[in-house]
Backbone as JSON Lines, residues from 0, in Angstrom:
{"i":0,"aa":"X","n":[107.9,-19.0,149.88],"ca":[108.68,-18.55,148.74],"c":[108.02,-17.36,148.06]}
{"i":1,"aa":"X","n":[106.86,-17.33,148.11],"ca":[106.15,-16.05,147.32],"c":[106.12,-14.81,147.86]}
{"i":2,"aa":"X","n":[106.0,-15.29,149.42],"ca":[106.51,-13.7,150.49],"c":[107.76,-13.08,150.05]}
{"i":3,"aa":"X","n":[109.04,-13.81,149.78],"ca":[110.19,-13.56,148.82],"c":[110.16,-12.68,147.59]}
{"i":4,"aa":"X","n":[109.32,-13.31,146.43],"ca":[109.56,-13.07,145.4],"c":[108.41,-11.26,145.59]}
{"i":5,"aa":"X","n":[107.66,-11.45,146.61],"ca":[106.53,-10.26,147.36],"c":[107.33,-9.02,147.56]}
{"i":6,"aa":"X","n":[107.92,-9.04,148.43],"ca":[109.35,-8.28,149.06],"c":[110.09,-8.12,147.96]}
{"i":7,"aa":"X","n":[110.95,-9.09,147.15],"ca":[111.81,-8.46,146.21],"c":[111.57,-7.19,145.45]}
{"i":8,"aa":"X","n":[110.05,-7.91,144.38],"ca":[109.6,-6.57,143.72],"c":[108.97,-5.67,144.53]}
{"i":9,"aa":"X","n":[108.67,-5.32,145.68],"ca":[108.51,-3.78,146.58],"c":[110.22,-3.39,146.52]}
{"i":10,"aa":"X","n":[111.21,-3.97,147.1],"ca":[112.5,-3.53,146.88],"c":[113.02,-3.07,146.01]}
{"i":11,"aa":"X","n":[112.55,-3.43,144.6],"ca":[112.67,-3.28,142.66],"c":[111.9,-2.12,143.0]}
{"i":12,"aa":"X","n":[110.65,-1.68,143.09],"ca":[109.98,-0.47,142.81],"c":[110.8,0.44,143.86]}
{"i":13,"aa":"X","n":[111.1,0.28,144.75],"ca":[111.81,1.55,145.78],"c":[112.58,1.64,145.14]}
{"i":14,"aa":"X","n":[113.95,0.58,144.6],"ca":[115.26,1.25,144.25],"c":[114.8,1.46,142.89]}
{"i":15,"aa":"X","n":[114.1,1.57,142.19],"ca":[113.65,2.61,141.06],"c":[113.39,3.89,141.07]}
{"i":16,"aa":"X","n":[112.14,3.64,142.4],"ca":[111.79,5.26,142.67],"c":[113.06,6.36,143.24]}
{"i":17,"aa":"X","n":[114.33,5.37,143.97],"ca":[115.03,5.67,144.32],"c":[115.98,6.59,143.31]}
{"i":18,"aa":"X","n":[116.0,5.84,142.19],"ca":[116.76,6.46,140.9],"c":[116.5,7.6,140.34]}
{"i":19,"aa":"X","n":[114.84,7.11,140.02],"ca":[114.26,8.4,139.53],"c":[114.09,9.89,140.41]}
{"i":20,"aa":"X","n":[114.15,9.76,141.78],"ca":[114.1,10.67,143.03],"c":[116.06,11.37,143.11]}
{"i":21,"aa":"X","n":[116.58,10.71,142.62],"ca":[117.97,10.92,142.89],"c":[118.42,12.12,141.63]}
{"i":22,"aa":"X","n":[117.96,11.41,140.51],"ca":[117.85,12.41,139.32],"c":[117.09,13.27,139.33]}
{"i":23,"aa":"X","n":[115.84,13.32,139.7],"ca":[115.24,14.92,139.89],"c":[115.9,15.6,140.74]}
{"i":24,"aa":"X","n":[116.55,14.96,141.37],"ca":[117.25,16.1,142.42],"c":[118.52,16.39,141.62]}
{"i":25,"aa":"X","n":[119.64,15.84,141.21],"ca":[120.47,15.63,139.96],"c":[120.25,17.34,139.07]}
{"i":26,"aa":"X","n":[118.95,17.03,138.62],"ca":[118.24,17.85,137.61],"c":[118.53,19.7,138.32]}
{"i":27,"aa":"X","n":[117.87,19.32,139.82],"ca":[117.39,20.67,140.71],"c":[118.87,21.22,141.06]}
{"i":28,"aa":"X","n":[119.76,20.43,141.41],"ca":[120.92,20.8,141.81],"c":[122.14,21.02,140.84]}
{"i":29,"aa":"X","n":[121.5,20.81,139.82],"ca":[122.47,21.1,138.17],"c":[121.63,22.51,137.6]}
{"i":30,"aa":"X","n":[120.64,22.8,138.16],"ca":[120.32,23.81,137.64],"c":[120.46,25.17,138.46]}
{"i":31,"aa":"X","n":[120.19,24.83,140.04],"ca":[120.9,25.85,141.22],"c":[122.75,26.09,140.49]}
{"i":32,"aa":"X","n":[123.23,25.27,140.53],"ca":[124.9,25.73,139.98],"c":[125.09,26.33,138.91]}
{"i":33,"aa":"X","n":[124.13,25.97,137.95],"ca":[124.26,26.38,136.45],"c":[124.46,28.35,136.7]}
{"i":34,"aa":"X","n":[123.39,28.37,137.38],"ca":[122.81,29.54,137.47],"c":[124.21,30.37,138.52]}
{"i":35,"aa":"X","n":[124.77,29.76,139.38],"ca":[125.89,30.49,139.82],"c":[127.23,30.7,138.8]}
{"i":36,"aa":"X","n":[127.06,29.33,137.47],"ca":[128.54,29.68,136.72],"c":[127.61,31.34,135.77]}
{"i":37,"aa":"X","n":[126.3,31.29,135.53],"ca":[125.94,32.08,134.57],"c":[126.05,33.49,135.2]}
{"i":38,"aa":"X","n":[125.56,33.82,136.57],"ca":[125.87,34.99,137.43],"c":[127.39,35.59,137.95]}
{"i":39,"aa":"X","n":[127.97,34.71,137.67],"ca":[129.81,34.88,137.76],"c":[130.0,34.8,136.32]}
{"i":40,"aa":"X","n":[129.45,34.63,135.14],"ca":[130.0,35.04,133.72],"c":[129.51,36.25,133.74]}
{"i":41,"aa":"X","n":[128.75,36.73,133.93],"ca":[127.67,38.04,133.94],"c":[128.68,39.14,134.85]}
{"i":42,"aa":"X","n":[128.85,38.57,135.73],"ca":[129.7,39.87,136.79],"c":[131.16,39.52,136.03]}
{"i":43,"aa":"X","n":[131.76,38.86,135.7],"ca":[132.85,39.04,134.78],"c":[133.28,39.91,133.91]}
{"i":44,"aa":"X","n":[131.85,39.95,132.77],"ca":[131.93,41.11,131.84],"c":[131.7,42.26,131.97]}
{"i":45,"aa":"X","n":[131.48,42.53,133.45],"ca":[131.34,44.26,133.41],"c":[132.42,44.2,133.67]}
{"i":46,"aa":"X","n":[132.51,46.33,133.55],"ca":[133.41,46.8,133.6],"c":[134.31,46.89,132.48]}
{"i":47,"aa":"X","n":[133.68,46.11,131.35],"ca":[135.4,46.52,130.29],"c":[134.75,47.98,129.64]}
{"i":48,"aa":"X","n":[135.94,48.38,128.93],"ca":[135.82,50.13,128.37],"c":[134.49,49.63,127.22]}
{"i":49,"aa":"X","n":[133.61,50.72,127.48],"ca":[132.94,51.07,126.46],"c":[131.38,49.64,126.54]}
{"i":50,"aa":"X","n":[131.67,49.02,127.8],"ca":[130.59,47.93,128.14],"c":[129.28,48.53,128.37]}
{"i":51,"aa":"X","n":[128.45,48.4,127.55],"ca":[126.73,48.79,127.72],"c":[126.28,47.69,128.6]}
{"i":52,"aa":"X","n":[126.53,46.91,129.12],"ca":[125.81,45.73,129.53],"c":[125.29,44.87,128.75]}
{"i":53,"aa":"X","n":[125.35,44.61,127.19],"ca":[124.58,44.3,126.4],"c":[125.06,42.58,126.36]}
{"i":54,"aa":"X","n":[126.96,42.37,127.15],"ca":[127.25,41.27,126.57],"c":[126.67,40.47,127.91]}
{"i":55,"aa":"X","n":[126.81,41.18,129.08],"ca":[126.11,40.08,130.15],"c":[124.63,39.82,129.9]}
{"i":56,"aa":"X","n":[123.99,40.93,129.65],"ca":[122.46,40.47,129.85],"c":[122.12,39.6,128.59]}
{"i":57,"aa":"X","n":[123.3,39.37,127.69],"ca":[122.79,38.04,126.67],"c":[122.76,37.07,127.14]}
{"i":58,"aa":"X","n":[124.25,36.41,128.4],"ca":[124.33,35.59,128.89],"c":[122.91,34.54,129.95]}
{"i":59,"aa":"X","n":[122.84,33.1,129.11],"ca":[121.53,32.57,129.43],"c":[122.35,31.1,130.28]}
{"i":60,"aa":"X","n":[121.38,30.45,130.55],"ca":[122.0,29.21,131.22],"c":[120.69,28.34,130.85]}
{"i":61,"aa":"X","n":[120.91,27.03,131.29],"ca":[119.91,25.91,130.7],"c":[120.37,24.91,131.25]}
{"i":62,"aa":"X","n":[119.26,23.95,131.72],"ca":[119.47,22.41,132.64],"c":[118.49,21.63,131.75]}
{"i":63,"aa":"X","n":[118.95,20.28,131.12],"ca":[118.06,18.91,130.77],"c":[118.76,18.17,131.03]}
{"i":64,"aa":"X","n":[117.64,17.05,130.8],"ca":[117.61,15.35,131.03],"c":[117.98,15.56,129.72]}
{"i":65,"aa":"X","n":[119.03,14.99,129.22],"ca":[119.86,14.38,128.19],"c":[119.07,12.57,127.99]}
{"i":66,"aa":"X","n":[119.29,12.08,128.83],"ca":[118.36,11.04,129.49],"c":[118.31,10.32,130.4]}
{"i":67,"aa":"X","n":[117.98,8.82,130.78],"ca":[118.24,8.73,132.16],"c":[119.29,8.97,133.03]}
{"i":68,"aa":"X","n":[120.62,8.81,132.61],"ca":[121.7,8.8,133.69],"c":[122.25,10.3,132.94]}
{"i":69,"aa":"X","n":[121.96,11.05,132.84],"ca":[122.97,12.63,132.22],"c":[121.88,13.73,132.28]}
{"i":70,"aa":"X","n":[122.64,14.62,133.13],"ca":[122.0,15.59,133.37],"c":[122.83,16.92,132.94]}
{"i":71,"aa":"X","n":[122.48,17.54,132.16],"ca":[123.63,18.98,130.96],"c":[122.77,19.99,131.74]}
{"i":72,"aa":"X","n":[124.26,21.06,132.09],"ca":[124.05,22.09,132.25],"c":[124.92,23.09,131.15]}
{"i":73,"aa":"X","n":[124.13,24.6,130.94],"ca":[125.03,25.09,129.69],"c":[124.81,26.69,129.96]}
{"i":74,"aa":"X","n":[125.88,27.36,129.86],"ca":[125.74,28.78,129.97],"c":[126.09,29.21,128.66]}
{"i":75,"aa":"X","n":[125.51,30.2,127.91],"ca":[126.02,30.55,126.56],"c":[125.03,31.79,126.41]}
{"i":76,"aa":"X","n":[125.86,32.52,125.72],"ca":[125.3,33.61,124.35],"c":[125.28,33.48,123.37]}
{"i":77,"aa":"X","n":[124.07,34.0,122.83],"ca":[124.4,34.49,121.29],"c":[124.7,35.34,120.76]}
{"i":78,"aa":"X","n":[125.48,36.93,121.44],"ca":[126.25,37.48,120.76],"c":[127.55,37.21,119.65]}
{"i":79,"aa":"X","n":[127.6,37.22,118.57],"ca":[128.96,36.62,117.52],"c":[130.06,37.38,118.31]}
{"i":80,"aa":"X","n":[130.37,38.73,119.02],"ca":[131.35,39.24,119.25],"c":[132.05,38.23,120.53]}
{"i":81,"aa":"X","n":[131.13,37.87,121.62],"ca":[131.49,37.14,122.32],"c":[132.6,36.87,122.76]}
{"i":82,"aa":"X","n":[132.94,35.69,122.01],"ca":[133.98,34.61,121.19],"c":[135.74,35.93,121.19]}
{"i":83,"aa":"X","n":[135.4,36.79,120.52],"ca":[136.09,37.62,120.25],"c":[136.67,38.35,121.85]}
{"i":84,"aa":"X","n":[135.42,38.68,122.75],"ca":[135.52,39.2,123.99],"c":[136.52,37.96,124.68]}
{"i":85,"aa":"X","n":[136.2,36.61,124.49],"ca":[136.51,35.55,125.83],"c":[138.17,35.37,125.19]}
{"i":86,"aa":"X","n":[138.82,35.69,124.32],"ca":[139.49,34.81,123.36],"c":[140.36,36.21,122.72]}
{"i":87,"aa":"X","n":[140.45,37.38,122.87],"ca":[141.18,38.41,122.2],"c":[141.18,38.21,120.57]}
{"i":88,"aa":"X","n":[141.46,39.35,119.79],"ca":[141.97,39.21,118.59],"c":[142.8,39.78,118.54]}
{"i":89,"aa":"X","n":[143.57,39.29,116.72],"ca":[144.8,39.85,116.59],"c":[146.59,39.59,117.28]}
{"i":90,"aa":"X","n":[147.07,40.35,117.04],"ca":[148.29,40.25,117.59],"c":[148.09,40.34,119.35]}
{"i":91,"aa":"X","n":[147.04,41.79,119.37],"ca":[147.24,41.32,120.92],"c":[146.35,40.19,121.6]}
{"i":92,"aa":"X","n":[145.12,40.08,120.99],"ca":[144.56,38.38,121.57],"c":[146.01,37.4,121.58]}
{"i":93,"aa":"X","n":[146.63,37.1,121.02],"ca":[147.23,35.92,121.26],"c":[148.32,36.22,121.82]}
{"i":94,"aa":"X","n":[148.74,37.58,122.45],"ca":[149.99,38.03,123.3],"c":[149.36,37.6,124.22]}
{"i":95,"aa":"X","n":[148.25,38.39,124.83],"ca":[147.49,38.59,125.89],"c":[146.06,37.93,126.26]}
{"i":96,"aa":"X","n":[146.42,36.69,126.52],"ca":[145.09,35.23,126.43],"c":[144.99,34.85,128.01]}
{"i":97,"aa":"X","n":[145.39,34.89,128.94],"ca":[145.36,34.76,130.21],"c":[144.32,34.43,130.79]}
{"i":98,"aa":"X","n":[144.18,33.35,131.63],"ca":[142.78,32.97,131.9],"c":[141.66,32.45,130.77]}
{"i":99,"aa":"X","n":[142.12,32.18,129.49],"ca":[141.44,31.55,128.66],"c":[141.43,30.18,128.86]}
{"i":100,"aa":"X","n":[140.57,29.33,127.94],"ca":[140.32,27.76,128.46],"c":[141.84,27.21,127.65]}
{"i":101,"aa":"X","n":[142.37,26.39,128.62],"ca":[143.9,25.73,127.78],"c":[143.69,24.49,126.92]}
{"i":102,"aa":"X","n":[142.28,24.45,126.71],"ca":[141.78,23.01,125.61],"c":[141.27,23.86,124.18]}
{"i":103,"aa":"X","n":[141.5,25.37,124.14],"ca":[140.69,25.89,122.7],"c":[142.42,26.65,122.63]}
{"i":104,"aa":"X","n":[142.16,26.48,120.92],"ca":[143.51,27.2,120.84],"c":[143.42,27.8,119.37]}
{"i":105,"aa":"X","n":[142.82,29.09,119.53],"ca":[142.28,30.33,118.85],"c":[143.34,30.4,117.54]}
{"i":106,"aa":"X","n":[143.4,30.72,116.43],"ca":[143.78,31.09,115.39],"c":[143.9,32.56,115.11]}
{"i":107,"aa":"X","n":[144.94,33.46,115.67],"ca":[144.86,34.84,115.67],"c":[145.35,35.62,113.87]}
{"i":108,"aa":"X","n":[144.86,36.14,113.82],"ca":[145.41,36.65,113.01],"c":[146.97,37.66,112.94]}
{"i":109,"aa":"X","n":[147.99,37.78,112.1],"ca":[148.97,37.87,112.59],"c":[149.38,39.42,112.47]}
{"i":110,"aa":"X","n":[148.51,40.47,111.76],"ca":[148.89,41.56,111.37],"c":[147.54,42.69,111.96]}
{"i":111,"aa":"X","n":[148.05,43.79,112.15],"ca":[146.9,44.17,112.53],"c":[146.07,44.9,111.33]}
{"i":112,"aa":"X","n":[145.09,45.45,111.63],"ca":[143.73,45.75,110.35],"c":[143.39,47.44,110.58]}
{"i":113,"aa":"X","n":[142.67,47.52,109.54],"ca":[141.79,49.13,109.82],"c":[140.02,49.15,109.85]}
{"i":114,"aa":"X","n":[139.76,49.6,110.32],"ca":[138.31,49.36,110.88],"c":[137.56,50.75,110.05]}
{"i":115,"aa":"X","n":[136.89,50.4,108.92],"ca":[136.26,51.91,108.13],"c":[135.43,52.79,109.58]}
{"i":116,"aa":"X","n":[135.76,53.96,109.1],"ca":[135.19,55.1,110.17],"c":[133.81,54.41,110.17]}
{"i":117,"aa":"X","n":[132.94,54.2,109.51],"ca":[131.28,54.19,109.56],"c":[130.67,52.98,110.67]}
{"i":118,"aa":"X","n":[131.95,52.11,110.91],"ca":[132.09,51.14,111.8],"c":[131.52,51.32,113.2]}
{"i":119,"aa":"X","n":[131.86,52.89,113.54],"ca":[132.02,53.01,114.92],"c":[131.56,54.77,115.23]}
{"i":120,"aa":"X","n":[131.61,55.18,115.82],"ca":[132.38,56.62,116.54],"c":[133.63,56.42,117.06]}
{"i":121,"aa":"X","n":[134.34,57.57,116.74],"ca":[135.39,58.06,117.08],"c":[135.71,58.06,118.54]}
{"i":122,"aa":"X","n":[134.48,58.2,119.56],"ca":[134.97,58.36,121.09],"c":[134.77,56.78,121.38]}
{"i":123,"aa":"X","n":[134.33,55.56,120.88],"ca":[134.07,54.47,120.68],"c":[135.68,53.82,120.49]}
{"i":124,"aa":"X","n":[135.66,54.44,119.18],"ca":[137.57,53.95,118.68],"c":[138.17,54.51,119.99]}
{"i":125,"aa":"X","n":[138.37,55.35,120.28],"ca":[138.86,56.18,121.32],"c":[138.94,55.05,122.76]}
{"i":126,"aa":"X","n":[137.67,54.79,122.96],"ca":[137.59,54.05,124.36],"c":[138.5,52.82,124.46]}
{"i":127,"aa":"X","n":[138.28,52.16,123.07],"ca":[139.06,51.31,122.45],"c":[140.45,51.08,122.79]}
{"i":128,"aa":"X","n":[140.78,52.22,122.19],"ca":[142.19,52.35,122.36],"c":[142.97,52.15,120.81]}
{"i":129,"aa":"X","n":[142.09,52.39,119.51],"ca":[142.81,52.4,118.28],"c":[142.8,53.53,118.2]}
{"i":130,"aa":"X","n":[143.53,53.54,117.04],"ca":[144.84,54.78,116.26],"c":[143.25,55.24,115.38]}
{"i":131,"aa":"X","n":[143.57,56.41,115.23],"ca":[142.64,57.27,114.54],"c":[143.42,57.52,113.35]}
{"i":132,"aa":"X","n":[142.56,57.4,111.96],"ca":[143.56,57.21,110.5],"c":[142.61,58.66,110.14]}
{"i":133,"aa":"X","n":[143.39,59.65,109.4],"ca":[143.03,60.43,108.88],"c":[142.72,60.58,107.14]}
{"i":134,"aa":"X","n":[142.6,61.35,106.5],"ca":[142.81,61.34,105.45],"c":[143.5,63.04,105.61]}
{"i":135,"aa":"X","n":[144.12,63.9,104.22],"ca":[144.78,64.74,104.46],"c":[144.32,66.3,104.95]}
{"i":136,"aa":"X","n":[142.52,66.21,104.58],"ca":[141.65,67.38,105.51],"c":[141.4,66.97,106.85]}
{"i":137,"aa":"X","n":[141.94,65.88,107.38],"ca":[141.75,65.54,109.0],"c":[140.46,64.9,109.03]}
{"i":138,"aa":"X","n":[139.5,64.03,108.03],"ca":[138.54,63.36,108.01],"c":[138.84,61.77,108.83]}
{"i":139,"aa":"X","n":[138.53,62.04,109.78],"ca":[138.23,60.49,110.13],"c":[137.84,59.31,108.96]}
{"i":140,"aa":"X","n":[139.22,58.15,108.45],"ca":[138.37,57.57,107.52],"c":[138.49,56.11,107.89]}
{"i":141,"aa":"X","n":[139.07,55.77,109.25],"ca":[138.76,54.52,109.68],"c":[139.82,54.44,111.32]}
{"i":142,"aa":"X","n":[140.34,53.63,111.66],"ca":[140.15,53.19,112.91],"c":[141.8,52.3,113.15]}
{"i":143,"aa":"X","n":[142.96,52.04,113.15],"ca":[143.71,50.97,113.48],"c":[143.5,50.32,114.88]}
{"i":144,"aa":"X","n":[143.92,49.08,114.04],"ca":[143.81,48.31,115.59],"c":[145.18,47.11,115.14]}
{"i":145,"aa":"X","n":[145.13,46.64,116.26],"ca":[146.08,45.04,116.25],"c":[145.03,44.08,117.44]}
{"i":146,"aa":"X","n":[143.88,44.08,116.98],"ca":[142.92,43.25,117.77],"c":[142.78,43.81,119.35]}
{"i":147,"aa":"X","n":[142.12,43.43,119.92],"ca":[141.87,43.7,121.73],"c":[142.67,42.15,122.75]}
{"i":148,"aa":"X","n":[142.66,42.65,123.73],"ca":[143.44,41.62,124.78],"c":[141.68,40.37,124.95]}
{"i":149,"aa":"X","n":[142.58,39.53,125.41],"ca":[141.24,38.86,125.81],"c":[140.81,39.08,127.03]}
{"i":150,"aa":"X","n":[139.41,39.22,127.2],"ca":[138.45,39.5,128.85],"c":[137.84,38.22,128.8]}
{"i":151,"aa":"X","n":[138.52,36.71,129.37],"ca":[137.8,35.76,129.72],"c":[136.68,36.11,130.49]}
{"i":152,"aa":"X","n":[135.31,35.93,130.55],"ca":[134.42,35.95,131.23],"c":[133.74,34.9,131.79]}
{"i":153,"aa":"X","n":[133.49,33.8,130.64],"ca":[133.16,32.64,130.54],"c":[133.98,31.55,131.08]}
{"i":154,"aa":"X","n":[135.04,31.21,130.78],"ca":[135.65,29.98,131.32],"c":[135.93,30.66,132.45]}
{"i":155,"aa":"X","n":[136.5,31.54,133.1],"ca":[136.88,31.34,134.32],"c":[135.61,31.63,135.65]}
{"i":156,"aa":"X","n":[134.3,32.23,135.01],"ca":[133.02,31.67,135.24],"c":[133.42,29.76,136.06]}
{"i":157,"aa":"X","n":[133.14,29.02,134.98],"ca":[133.16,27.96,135.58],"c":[134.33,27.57,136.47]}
{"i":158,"aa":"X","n":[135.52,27.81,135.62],"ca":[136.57,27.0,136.92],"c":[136.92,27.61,137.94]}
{"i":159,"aa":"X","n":[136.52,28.99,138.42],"ca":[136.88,29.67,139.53],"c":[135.47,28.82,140.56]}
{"i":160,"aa":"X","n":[134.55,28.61,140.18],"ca":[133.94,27.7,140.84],"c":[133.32,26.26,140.69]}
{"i":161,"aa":"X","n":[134.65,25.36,139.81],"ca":[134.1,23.94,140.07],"c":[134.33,23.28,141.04]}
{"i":162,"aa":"X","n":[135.19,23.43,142.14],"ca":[135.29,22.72,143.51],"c":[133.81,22.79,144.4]}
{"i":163,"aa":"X","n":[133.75,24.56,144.14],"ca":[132.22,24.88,144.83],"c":[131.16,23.61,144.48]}
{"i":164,"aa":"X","n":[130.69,23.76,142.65],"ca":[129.74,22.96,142.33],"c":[129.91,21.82,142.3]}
{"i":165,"aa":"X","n":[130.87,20.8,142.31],"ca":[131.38,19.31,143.01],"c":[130.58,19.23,144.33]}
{"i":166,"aa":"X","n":[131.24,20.15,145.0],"ca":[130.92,19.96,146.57],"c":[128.99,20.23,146.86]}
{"i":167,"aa":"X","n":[128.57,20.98,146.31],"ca":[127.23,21.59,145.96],"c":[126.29,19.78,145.65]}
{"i":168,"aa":"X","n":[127.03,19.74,144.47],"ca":[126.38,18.41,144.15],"c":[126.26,17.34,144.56]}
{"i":169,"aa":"X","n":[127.41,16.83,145.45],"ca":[127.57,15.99,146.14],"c":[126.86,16.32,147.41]}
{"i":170,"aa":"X","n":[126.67,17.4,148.26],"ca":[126.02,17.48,149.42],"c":[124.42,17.54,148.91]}
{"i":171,"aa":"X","n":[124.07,17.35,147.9],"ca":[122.46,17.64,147.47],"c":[122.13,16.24,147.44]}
{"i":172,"aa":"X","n":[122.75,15.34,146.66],"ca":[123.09,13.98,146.09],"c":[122.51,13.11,147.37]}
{"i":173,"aa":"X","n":[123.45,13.47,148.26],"ca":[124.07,12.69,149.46],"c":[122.78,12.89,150.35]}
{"i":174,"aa":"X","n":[122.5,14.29,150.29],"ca":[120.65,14.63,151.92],"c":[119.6,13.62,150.89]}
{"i":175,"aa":"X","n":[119.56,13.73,149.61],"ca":[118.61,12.99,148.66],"c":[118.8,11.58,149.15]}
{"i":176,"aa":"X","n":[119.69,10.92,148.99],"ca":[120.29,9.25,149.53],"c":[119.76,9.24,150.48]}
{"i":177,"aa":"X","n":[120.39,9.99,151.5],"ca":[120.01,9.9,152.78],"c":[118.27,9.92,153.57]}
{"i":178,"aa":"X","n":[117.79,10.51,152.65],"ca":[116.4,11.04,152.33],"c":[115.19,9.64,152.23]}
{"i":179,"aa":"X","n":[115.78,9.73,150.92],"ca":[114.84,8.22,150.45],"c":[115.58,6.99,150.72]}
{"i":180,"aa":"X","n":[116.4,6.73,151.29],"ca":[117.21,5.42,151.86],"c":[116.38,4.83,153.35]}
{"i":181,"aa":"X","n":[115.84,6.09,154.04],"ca":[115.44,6.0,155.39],"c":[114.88,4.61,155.66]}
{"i":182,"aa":"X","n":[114.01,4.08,154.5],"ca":[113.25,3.12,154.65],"c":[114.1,1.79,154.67]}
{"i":183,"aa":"X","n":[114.84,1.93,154.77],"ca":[116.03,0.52,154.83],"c":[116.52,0.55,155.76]}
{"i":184,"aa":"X","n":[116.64,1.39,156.58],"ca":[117.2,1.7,158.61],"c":[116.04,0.8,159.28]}
């Protein structure tokens, strides 16, 4: 009977180590994907008019143990304009939202605004695509707009590849099982 109770707890410590071996890998393979939704948000945002690169190279990503059974992955900036980039403003943000996430549902404002000249440059407004406001010596004294279209970058980051990272995770998951299981063949 004690050879029993001998064997059980070696079986208790494997399928522990088993757990804990399954989640570090969990961990490794949530952080390999993370890093593909953050490199497809990054190549997203180039290319719009007047893009320095300033909004991709904010873009960061991050993997933790939440705790034992949850493993968070997170892509985010801290640019405030962001939000504004993924999500349009104005009349035309909420004409033109396409490819935005269909669970956030933005509050546009309904009229469009003037942007004081000191805001910007003129070839800036220009790239833009607002109305140039004069005063009656032809002084630039601010900017119209009716908000910008939205340039999802971010959500379609992730869902253009969550089948990928499903499948990613599950084949990492599965060589790991397969891995440390051996000892039970």
């Amino acid at each position: 009977m004690s050879e029993n109770i001998v064997g059980t707890s070696k079986f208790i410590l494997k399928v522990d180590k088993l757990t804990d071996d399954i989640m570090e890998k969990l961990e490794k393979s949530m952080n390999k994907n993370i890093k593909l939704v953050q490199n497809a948000a990054k190549e997203n945002c180039t290319g719009f008019k007047c893009s320095n690169g300033q909004l991709a190279n904010s873009i960061i990503s991050e993997t933790k143990k939440v705790d034992n059974t949850t493993i968070q992955g997170k892509v985010s900036t801290n640019l405030e304009y962001a939000t504004y980039v993924e999500f349009g403003t104005g009349p035309n943000g909420e004409a033109h939202h396409q490819g935005t996430s269909p669970i956030v549902h933005p509050i546009y404002k309904s009229k469009g605004w003037i942007i004081p000249a000191s805001a910007m440059d003129r070839e800036i407004a220009e790239g833009y695509g607002f109305g140039i406001v004069e005063d009656k010596d032809g002084n630039v004294i601010g900017y119209k707009t009716k908000g910008q279209y939205a340039h999802p970058f971010m959500y379609p980051a992730l869902k253009d590849n969550e089948d990928k990272i499903i499948k990613n995770i599950a084949n990492d998951l599965k060589a790991e099982i397969e891995e440390v299981t051996e000892w039970l063949t």
